[in-house]
N, C-alpha and C positions, 0 to 999 in steps of 0.2 A: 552383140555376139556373146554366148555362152564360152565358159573356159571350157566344155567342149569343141566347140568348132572352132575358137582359137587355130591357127599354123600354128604348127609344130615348129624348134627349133629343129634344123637342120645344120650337121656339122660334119667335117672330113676325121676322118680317125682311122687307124690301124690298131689290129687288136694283134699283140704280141706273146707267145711264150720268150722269157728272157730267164735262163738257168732252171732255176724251180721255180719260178712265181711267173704269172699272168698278168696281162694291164690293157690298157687304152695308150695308143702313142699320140702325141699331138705337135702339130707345129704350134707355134709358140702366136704365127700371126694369126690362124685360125680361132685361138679363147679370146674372150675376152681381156683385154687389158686392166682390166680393174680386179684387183683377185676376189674380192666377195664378190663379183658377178661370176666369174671365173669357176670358186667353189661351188656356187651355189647350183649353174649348169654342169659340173662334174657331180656331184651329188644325185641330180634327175637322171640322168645318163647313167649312173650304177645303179639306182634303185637303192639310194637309202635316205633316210634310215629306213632300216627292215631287214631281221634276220635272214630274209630269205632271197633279198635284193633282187625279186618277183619281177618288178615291172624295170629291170634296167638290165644292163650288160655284165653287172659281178657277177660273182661266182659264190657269195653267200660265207666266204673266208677271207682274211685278211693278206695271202697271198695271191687273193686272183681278185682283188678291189685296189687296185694300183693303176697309178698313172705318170708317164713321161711327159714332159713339156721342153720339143726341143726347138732351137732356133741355130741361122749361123751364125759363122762370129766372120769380124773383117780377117784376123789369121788365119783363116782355114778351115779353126776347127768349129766344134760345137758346141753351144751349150746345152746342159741336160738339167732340168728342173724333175725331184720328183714330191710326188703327191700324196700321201697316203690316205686314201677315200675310205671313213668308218664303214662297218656292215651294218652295224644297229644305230649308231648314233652321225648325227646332222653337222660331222665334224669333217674337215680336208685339213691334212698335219703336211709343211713340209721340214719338220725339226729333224728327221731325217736319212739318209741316204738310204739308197737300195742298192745293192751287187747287182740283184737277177736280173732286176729290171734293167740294169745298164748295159748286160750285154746285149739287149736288142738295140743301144739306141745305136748305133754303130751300121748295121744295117739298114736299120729306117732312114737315115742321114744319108745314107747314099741313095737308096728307094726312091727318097723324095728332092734326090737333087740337090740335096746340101754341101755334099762333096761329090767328086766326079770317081766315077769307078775305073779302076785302073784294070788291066790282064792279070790274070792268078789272085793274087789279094789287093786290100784296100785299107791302109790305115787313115785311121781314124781318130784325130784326137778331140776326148771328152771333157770339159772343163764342168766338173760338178759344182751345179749353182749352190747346194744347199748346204755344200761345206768347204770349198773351194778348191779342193783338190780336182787330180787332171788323171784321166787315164788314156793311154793308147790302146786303141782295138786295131784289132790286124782278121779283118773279113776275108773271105772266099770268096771271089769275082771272078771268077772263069769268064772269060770272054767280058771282061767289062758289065757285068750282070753278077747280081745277089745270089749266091746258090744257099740254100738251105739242105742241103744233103749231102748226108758223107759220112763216116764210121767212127765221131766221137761220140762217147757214149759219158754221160753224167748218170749218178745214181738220182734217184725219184722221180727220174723222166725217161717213159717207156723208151724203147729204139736208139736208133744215133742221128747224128745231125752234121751238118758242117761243122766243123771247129772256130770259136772267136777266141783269141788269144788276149788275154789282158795284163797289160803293165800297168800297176795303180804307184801314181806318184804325190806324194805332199799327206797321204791316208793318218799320218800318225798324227793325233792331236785335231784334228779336222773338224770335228763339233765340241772338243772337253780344252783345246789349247794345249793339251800336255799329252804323250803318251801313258803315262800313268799319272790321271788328274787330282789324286788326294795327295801326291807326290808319296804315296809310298808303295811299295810293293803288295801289302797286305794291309786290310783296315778288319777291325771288327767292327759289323754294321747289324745291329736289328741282334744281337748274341750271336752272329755267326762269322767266322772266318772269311774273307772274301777279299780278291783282285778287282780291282778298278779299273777301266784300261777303254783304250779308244785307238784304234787304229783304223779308222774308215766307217765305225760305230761303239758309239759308248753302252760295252757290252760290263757286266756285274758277273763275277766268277768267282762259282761255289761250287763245293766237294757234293757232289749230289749225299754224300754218305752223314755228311752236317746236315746236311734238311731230313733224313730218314728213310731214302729212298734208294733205290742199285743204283740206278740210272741205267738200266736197258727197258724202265715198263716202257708202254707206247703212250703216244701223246694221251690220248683221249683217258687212258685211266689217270693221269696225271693232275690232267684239267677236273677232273672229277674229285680227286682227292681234296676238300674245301680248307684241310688245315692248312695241309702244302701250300694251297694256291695264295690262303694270306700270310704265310711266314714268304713265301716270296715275291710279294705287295710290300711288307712293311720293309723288308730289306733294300728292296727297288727304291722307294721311296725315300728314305734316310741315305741310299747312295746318289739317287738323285741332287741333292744337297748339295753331299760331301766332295761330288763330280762340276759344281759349278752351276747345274742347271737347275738350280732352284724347285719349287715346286712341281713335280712331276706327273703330279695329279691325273693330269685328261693328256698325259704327252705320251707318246710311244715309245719314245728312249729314257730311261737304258733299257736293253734289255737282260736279263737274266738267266747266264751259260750254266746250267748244271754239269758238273764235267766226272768222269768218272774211268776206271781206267778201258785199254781197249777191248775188245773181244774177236775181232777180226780182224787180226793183222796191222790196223792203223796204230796212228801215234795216240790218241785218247778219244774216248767216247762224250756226245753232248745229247743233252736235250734242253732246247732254248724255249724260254716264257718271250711271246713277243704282243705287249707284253703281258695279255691276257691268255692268249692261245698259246699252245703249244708246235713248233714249226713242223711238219713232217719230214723236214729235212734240217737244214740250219743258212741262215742269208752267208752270201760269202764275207762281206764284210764284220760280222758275226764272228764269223768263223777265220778270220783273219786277224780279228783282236786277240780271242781264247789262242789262236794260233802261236801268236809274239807272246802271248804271256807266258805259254808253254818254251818259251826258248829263255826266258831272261831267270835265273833262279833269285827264289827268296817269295815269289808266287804260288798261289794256290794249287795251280794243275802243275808248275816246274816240278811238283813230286812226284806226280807218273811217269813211270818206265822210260824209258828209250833214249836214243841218241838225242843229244840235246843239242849240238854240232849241225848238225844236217839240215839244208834249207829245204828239205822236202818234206813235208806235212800234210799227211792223213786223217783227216778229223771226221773219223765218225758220225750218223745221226739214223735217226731210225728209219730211213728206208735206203741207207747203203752209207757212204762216205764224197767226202768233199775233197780233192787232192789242190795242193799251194806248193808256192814255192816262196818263202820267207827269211829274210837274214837280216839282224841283228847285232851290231855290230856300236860295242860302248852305248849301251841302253839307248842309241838310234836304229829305226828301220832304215835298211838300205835298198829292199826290195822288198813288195808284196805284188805276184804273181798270180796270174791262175788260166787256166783252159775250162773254159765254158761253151754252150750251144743255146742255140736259139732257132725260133721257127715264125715266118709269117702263119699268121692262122687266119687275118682277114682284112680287108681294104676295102672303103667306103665310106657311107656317112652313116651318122650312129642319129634318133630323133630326140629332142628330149618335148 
């Protein structure tokens, strides 16, 4: 038999918008049990490596090449595994977590039977496998059914959608062990001024105005600028380190918050290196670390404008703003909040 006429693998998957990002959803018994088989059939199924992830289900960006892997658990809730599937390179990262993606998995878990749908909502608890924190989702079940519509409205995603409500718990320290992992407020890394910080992701926080830039251009001239993009490589990279996580080389974290002040009304403006690309919007767990840092003084962005008291946070990004609800209380988080949407976009089997 030729590897033409080979069968094809055949596998069950849903394909999800979760916040701003896109993915593949999977039950957990459906992959493979051995994760190099695992990766290697997540890999045929997007189409990489290849910038244009042609012959598979990405999206030829690093927000729309993502993957859930969810299972039950015996208390109730879920577990959520995620995936990060390179666009060009022969790589599947789970070092770690995703916001957007998490707010689908909430839905798909009732979809698929994992929790039972209750009348009006459906909570949902998420135990994130790849950094061990838990979040509550609270779904829209009208009638014991998943609805996907309804008048919340996120910025970089056209229309509105049902609303998922998310309480993130244990987020501080969750891949770095520390809320702020070099134990100090402020380090200078690479000649540049910058916050260290991990609340749900180990985000790198610079004055866009120390790299030389506003911070309102748009991604794509960003990513274009080659000087910019290695002074914020080499900073990445030495914060990597200074963060615990060793060499950071071919890893996806940290990534790198340029913060600057607002321009619309919010509490500071970002554009995030994730950590090649440039995000069109920013992950909420991102935007939840730059978030706390902006609330504790002695940090980088603590010096922009505003109420610094207030657990409601507006964090800008270039195609509208992200809204939280965040409190900090004696250099501990006490809550990290937020209001997100999600949409099924497909159900079936995917080939590889």
């Amino acid at each position: 038999m030729s590897v033409t006429d080979a069968p094809a693998t055949e596998i069950r998957c849903m394909q999800m918008r979760g916040g701003t990002s896109k993915g593949l959803y999977f039950l957990a018994e459906d992959l493979p049990a051995d994760p190099g088989e695992r990766d290697a059939l997540l890999l045929r199924l997007m189409g990489s490596p290849d910038p244009r992830q042609i012959d598979g289900l990405g999206g030829a960006h690093p927000l729309t090449s993502k993957v859930a892997v969810v299972s039950a658990r015996p208390d109730g809730g879920v577990d959520y595994l995620f995936l990060q599937v390179s666009v060009d390179r022969a790589v599947v990262s789970d070092q770690q977590n995703c916001g957007n993606i998490l707010v689908g998995v909430g839905p798909f878990a009732i979809e698929r039977g994992l929790v039972p749908a209750r009348d009006g909502t459906t909570e949902v608890v998420i135990h994130m496998v790849n950094t061990g924190s838990v979040a509550r989702a609270i779904v829209t079940t009208p009638a014991g059914r998943v609805s996907y519509a309804g008048a919340a409205e996120i910025a970089g995603v056209p229309g509105s959608a049902a609303p998922v409500v998310l309480d993130y718990r244990g987020t501080a320290g969750s891949s770095c062990g520390a809320l702020f992992p070099t134990g100090n407020l402020s380090d200078t890394l690479a000649g540049v001024e910058a916050t260290c910080v991990d609340n749900g992701m180990p985000v790198v926080v610079v004055r866009a105005a120390d790299l030389g830039v506003d911070g309102t251009e748009e991604p794509t001239a960003l990513e274009a600028d080659g000087d910019l993009c290695a002074a914020v490589e080499a900073l990445r990279l030495e914060a990597g380190t200074a963060m615990g996580l060793g060499d950071v080389t071919d890893a996806t974290v940290p990534k790198v918050c340029l913060v600057s002040p607002a321009r619309d009304g919010g509490t500071f403006s970002t554009r995030c290196f994730i950590p090649k690309r440039v995000h069109e919007a920013i992950g909420v767990f991102a935007a939840a670390s730059a978030g706390v840092a902006w609330q504790v003084p002695g940090t980088v962005v603590a010096g922009l404008a505003g109420d610094h008291s207030t657990r409601d946070v507006r964090v800008e990004h270039p195609t509208g703003h992200t809204d939280l609800v965040l409190e900090v209380e004696d250099g501990a988080v006490r809550l990290t909040g937020s209001v997100r949407t999600a949409r099924k976009l497909m159900d079936g089997l995917a080939f590889a």
